[in-house]
N, C-alpha and C positions, 0 to 999 in steps of 0.2 A: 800062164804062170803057175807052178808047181807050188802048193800050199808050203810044202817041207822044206823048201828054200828059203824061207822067211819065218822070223821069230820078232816076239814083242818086250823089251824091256820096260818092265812096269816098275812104277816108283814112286812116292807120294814125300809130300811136304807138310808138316805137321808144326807151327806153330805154339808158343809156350802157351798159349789158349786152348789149344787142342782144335784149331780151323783147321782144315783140310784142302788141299787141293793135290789130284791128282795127276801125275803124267805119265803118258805113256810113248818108247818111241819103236816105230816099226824099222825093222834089221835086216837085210843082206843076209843069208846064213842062218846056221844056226847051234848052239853051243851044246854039246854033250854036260852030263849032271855033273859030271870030274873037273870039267870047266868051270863048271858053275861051283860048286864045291868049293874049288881051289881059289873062285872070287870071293866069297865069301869071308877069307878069311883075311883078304885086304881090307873087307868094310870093317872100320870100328865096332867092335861087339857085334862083328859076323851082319849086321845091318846098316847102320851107319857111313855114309860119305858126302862128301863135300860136292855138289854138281858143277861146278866151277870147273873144279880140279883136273875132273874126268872128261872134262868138254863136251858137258851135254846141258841142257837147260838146265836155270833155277826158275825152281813155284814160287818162288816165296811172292813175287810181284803179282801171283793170280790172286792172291788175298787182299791185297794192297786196296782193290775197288771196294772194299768192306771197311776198311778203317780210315780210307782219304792220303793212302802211304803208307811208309815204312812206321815200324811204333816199336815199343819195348819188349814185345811178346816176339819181336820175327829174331833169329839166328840161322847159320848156316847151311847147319846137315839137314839133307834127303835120309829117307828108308827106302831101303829096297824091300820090293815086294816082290817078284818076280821075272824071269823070264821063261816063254810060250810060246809055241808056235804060233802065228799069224793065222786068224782066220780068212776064210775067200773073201769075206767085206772089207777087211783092212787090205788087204792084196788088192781088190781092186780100188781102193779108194785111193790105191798109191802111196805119196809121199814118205819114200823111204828115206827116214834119219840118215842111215849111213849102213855098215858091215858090222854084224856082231864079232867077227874075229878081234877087227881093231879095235872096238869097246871093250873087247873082254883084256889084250895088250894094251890099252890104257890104264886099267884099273891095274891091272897085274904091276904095273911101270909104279906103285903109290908106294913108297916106302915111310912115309907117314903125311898125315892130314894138316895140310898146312891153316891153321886155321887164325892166325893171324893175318895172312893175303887176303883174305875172303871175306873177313868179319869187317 
């Protein structure tokens, strides 16, 4: 497996607490910064999206083992932190999410954050 054929979308979940739970998913592909750029400006405030929406995991349940569930502090929006080429550990460890192409025409497809469905 070729390192440059694989990239990581990185993303976190942040809680009105300010708890943290991170996620990361490994990608097929990988997106030029014009790509990336031009997602940017689907996420609310260039950061901001709904993981729902996009068809990719919510964190918000990796916190959940900390408070016994869901509670007043959890909502919706993911941050986006990044996407990165795949190092040779993540490559071989496998489990590839899916294709960054199609994640990045997911996001692209958001013409607003539905945040009534998800809430």
């Amino acid at each position: 497996m070729q390192p440059n054929t694989y990239s990581v979308f990185e993303y976190l979940y942040r809680d009105a607490a300010n708890y943290k739970a991170w996620g990361k998913l490994l990608l097929s592909g990988q997106l030029e910064d014009e790509q990336i750029n031009k997602m940017l400006k689907h996420f609310d405030s260039g950061e901001f999206f709904i993981a729902e929406q996009i068809g990719i995991p919510s964190l918000d349940e990796d916190l959940w083992q900390y408070s016994n569930g869901a509670n007043a502090d959890d909502h919706i929006w993911h941050s986006f932190h990044s996407v990165r080429p795949a190092t040779n550990e993540e490559i071989i460890a496998g489990n590839v999410w899916g294709n960054a192409h199609d994640l990045w025409l997911s996001i692209l497809s958001i013409s607003s954050w539905n945040i009534e469905a998800f809430n």
